[in-house]
Backbone as a chain_set.jsonl record, in Angstrom:
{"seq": "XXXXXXXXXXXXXXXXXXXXXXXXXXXXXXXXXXXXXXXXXXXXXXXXXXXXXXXXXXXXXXXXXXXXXXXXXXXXXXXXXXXXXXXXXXXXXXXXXXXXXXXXXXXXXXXXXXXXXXXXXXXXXXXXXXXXXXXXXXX", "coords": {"N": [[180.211, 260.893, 340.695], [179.223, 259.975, 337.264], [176.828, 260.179, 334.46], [177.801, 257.825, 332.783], [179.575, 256.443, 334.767], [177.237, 255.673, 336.145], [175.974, 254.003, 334.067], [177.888, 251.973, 333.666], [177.64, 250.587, 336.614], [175.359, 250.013, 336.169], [175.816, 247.749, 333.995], [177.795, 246.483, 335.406], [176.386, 245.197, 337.33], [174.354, 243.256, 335.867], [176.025, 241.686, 334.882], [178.946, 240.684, 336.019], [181.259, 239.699, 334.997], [181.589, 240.286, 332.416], [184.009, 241.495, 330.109], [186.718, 244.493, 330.35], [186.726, 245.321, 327.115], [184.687, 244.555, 326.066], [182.676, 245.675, 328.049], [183.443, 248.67, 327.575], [182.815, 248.484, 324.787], [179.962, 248.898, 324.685], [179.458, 250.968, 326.109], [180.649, 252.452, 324.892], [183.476, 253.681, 325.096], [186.975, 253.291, 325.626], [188.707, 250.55, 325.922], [191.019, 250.958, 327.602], [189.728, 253.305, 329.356], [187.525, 252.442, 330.267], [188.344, 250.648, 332.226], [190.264, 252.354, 334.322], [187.347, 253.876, 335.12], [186.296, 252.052, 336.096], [187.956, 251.042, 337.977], [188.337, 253.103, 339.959], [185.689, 252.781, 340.849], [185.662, 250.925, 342.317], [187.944, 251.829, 344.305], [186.912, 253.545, 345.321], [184.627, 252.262, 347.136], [182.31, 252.401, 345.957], [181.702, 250.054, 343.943], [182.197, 247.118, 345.57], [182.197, 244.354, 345.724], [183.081, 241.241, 344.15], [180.894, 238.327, 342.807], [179.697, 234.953, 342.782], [176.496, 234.47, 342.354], [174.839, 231.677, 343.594], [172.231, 229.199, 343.078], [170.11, 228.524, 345.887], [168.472, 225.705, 345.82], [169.747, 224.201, 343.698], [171.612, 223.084, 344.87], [170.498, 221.674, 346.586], [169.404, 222.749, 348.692], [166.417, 223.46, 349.864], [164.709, 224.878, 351.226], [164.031, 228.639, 352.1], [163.899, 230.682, 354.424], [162.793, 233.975, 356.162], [164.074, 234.949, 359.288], [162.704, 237.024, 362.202], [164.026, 238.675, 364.671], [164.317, 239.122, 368.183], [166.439, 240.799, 369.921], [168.547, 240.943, 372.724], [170.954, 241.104, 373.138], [173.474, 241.142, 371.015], [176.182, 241.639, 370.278], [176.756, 239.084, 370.874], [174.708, 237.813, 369.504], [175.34, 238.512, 366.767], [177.719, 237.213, 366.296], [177.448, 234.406, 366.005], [175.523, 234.381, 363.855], [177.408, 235.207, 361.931], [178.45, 232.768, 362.135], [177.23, 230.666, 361.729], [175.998, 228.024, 359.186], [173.986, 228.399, 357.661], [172.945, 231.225, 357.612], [172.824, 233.417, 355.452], [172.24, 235.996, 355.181], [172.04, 238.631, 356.82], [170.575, 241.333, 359.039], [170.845, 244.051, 360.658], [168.053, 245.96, 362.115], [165.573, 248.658, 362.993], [163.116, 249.406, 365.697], [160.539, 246.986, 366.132], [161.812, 244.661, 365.931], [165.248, 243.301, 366.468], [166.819, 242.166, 364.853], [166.748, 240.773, 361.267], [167.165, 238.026, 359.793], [168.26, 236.145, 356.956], [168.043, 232.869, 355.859], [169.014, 229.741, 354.621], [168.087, 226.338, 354.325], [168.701, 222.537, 353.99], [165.735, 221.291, 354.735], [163.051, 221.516, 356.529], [163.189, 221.13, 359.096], [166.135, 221.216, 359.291], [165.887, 224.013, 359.528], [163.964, 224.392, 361.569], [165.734, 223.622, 363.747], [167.595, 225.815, 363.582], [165.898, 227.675, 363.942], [165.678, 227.096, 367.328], [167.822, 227.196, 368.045], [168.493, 230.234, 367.913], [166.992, 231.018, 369.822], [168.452, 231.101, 372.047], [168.932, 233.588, 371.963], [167.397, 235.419, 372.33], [163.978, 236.139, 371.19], [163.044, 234.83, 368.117], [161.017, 234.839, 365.137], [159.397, 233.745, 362.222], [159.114, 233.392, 359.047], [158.395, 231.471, 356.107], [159.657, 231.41, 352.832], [157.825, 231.655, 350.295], [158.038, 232.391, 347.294], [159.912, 234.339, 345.152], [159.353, 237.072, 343.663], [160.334, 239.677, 343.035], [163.69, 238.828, 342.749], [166.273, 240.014, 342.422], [166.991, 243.131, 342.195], [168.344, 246.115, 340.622], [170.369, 249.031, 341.898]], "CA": [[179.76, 259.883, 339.776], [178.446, 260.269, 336.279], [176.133, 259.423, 333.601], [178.805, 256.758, 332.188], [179.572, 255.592, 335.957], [176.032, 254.608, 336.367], [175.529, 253.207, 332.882], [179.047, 250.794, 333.697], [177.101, 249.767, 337.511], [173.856, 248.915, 335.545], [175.748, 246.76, 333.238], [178.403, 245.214, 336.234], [174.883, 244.353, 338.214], [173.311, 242.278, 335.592], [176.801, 240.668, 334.451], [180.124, 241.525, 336.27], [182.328, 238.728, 334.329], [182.237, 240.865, 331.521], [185.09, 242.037, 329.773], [186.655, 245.635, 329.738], [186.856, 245.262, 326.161], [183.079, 244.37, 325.382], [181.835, 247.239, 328.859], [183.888, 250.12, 326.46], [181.849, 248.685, 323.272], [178.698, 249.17, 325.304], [179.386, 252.536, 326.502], [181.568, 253.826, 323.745], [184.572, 254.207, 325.369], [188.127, 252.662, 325.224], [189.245, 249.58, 326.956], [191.507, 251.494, 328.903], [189.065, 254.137, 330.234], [186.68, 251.873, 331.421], [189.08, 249.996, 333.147], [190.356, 253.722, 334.986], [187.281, 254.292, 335.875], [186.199, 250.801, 337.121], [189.084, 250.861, 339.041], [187.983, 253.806, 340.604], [184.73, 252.842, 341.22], [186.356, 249.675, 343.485], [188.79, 252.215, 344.963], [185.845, 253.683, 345.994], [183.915, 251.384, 347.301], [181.318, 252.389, 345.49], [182.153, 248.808, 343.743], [182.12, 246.361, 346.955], [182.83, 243.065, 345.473], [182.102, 240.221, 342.319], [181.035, 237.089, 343.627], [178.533, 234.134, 341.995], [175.21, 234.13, 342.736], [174.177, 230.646, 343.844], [170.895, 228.831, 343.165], [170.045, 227.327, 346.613], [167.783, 224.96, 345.385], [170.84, 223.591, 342.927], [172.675, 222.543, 345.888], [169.837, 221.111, 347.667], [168.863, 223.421, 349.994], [164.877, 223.596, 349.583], [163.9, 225.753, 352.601], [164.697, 229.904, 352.42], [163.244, 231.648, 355.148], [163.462, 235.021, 356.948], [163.905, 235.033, 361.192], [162.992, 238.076, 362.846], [164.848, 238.185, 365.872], [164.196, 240.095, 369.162], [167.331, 240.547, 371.034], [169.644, 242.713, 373.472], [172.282, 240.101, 373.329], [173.491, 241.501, 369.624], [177.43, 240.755, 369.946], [176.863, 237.526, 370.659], [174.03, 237.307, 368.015], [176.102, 238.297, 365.154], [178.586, 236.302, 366.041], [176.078, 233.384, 366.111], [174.936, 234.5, 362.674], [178.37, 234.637, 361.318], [179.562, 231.01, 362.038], [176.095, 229.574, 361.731], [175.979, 227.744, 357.987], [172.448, 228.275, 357.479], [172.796, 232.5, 357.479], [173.108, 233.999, 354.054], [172.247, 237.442, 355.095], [171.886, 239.035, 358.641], [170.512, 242.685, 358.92], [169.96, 245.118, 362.239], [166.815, 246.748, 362.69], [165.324, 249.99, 363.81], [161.69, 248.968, 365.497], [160.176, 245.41, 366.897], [162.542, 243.183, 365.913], [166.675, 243.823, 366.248], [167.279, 241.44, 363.175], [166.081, 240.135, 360.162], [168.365, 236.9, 359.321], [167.713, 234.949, 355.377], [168.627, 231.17, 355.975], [168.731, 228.83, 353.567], [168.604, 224.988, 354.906], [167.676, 221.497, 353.539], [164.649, 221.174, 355.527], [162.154, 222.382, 357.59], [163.693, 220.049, 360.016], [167.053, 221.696, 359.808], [165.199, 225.453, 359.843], [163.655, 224.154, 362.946], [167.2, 223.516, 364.372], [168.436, 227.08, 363.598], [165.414, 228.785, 365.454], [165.292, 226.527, 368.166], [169.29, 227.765, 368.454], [168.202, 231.358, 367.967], [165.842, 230.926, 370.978], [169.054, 231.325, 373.631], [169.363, 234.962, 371.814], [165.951, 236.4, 372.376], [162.531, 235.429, 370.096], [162.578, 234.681, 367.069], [159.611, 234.892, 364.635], [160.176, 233.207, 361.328], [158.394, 233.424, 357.669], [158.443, 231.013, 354.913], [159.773, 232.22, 351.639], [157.367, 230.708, 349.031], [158.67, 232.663, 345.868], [160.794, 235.692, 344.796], [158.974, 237.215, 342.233], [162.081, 240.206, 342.606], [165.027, 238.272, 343.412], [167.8, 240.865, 342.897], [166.827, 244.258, 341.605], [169.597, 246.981, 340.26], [170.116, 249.824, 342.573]], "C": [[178.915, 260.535, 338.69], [177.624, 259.843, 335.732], [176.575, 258.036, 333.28], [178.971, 255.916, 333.723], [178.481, 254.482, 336.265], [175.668, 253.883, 335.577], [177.031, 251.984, 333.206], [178.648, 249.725, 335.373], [176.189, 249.165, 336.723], [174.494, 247.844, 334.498], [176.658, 245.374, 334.148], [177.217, 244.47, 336.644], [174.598, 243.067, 337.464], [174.937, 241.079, 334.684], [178.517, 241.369, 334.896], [181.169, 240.624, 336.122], [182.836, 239.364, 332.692], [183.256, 241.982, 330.907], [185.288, 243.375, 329.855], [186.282, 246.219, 328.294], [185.5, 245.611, 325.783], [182.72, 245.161, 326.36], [182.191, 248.173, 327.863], [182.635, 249.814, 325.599], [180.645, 249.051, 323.746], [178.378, 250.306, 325.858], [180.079, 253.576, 325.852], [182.528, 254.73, 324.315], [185.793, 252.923, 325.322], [188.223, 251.709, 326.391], [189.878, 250.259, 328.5], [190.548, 252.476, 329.898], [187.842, 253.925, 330.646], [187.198, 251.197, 332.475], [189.44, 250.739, 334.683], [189.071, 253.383, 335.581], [185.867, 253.052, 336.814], [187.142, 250.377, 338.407], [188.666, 251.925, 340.365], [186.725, 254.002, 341.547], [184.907, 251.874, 342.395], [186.691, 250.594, 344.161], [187.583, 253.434, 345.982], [184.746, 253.382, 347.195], [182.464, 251.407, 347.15], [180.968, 250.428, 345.008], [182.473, 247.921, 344.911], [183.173, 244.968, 346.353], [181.995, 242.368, 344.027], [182.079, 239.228, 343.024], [179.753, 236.534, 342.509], [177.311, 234.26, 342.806], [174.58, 232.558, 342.738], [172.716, 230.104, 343.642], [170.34, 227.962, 343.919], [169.364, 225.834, 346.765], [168.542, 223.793, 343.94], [171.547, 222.645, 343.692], [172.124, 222.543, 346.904], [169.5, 221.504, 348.866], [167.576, 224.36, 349.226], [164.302, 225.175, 349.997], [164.529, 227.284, 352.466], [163.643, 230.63, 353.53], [163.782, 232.827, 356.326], [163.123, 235.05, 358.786], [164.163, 236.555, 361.049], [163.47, 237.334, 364.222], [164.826, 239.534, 367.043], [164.885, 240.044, 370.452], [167.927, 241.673, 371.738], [171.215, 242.125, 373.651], [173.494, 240.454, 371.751], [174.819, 241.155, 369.57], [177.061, 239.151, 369.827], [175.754, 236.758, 369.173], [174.602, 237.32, 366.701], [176.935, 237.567, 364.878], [178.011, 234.692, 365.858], [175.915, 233.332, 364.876], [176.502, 234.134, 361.647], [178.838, 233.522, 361.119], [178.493, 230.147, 361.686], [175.975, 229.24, 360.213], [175.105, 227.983, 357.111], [172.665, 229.712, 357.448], [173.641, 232.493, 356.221], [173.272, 235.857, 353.962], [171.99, 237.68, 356.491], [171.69, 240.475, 358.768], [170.061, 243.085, 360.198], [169.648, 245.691, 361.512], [166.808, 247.698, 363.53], [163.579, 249.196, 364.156], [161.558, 247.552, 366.516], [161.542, 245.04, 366.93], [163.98, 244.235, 365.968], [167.253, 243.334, 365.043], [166.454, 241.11, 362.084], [167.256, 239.115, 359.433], [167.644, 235.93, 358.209], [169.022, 233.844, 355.82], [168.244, 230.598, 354.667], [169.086, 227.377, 353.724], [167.761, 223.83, 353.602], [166.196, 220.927, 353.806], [164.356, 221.883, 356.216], [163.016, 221.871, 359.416], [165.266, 220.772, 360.511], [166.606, 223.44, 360.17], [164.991, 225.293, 361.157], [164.665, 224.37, 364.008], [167.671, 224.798, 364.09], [167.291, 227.853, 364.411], [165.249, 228.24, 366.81], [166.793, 227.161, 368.883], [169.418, 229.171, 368.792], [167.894, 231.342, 369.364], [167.143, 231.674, 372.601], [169.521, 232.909, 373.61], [168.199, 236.246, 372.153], [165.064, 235.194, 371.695], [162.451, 235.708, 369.125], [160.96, 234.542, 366.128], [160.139, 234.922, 363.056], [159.093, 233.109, 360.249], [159.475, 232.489, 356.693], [158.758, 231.411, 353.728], [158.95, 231.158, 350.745], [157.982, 231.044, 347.722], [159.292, 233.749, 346.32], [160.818, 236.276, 343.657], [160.01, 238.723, 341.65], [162.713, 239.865, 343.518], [166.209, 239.284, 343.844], [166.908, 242.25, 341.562], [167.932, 245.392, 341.763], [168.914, 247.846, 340.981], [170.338, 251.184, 341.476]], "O": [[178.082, 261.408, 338.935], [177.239, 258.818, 336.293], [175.797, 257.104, 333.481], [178.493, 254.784, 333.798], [178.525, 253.273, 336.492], [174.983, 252.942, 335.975], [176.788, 250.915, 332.646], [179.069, 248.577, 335.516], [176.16, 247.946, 336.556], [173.689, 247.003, 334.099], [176.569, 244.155, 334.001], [177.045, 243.285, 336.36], [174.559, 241.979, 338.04], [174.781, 240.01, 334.093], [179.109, 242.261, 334.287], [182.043, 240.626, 336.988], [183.846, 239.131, 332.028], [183.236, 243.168, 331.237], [184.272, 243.982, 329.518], [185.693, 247.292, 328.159], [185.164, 246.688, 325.291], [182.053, 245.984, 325.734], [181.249, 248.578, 327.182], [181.64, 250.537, 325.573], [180.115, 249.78, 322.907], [177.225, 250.667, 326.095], [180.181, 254.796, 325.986], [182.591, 255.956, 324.221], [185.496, 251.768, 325.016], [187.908, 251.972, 327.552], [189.566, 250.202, 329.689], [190.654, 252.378, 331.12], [187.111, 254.739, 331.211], [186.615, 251.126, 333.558], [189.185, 250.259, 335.787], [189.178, 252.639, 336.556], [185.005, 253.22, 337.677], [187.004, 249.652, 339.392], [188.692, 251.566, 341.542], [186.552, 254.784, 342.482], [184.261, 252.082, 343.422], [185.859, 250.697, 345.063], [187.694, 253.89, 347.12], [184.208, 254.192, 347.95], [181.613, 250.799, 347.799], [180.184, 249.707, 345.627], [183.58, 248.33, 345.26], [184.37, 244.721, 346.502], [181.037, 242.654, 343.308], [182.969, 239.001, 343.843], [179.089, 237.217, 341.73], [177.363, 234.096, 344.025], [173.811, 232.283, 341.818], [171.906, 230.822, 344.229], [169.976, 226.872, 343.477], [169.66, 225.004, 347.625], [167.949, 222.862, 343.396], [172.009, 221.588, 343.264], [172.539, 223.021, 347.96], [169.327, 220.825, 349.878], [167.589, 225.339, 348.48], [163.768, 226.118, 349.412], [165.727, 227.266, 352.75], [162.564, 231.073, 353.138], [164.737, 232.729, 357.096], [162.012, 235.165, 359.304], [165.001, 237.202, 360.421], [163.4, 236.192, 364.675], [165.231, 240.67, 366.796], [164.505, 239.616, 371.542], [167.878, 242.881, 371.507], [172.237, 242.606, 374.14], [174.432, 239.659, 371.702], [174.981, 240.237, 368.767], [177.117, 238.348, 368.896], [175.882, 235.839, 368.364], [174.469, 236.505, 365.789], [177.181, 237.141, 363.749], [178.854, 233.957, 365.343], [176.117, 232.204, 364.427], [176.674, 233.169, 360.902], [179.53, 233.192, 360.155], [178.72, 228.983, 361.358], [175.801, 230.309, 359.627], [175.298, 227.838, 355.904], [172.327, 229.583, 356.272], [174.681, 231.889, 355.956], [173.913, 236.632, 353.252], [171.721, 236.738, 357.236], [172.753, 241.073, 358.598], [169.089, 242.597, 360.775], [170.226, 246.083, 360.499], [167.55, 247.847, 364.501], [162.926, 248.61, 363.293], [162.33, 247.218, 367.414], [162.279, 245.133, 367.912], [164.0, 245.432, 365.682], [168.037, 243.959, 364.329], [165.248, 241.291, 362.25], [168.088, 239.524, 358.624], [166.721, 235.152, 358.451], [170.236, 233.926, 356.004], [167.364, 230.947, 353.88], [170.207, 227.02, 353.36], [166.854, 224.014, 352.791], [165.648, 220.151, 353.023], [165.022, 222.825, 356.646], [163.184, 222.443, 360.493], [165.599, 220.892, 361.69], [167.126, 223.973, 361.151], [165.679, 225.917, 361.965], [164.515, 225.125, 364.968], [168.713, 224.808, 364.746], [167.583, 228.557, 365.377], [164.611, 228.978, 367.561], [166.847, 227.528, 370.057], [170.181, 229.532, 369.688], [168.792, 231.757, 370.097], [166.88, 232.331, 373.608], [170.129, 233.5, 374.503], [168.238, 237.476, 372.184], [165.234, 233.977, 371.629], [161.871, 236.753, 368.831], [159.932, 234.129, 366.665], [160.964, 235.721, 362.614], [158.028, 232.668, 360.681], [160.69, 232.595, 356.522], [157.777, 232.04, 353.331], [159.355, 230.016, 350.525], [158.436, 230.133, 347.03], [159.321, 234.146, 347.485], [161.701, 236.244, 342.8], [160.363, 238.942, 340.491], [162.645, 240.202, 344.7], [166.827, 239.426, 344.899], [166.447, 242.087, 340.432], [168.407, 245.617, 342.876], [167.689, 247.921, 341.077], [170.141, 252.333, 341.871]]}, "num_chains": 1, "name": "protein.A"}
């Protein structure tokens, strides 16, 4: 990876709907050979995926908060995490905890109901998100 590679991630990050056409004008290269080596950067997997960023609070879900989770049960937990509606993100741990799972529900009420569900996986231990003063920061 090059100079130009990383200058075409820092501009997918903060907008990855935009055109080959208008990335070239921005890096001063040709349609086609940003395309190459966007393609490459997918084929890579440096490039993962494009997806929308949601604003859960758009679509009425108030509540974001992070469960630690202290289990030995871990198949069955991820699979737990996967189907459960309320997980957004799900990360193993080195340390205390085996997880760190970001929910995002309508209530405290339904939060309640996802660690109370946790509970048959180990102990949970659960923080409030009040803000996100950095939401998404470029790698």
């Amino acid at each position: 990876m090059d100079e130009i590679d990383r200058e075409i991630l820092t501009i997918l990050q903060n907008d990855g709907r935009i055109s080959f056409a208008e990335l070239g004008r921005q890096i001063k290269l040709s349609t086609p050979a940003v395309k190459e080596r966007v393609k490459k950067l997918e084929d890579k997997n440096v490039i993962e995926a494009y997806r929308a960023v949601i604003n859960p609070q758009k679509v009425n879900k108030q509540i974001t908060a992070f469960v630690l989770v202290d289990t030995h049960q871990c198949e069955a937990f991820r699979s737990f995490c996967n189907e459960h509606p309320a997980v957004i993100e799900c990360h193993r741990l080195a340390g205390q905890y085996s997880y760190l799972v970001k929910v995002v529900t309508h209530s405290v009420v339904d939060l309640e109901g996802f660690i109370d569900a946790t509970m048959q996986y180990g102990k949970p231990s659960t923080l409030i998100n009040l803000s996100s003063p950095v939401a998404f920061k470029q790698i």
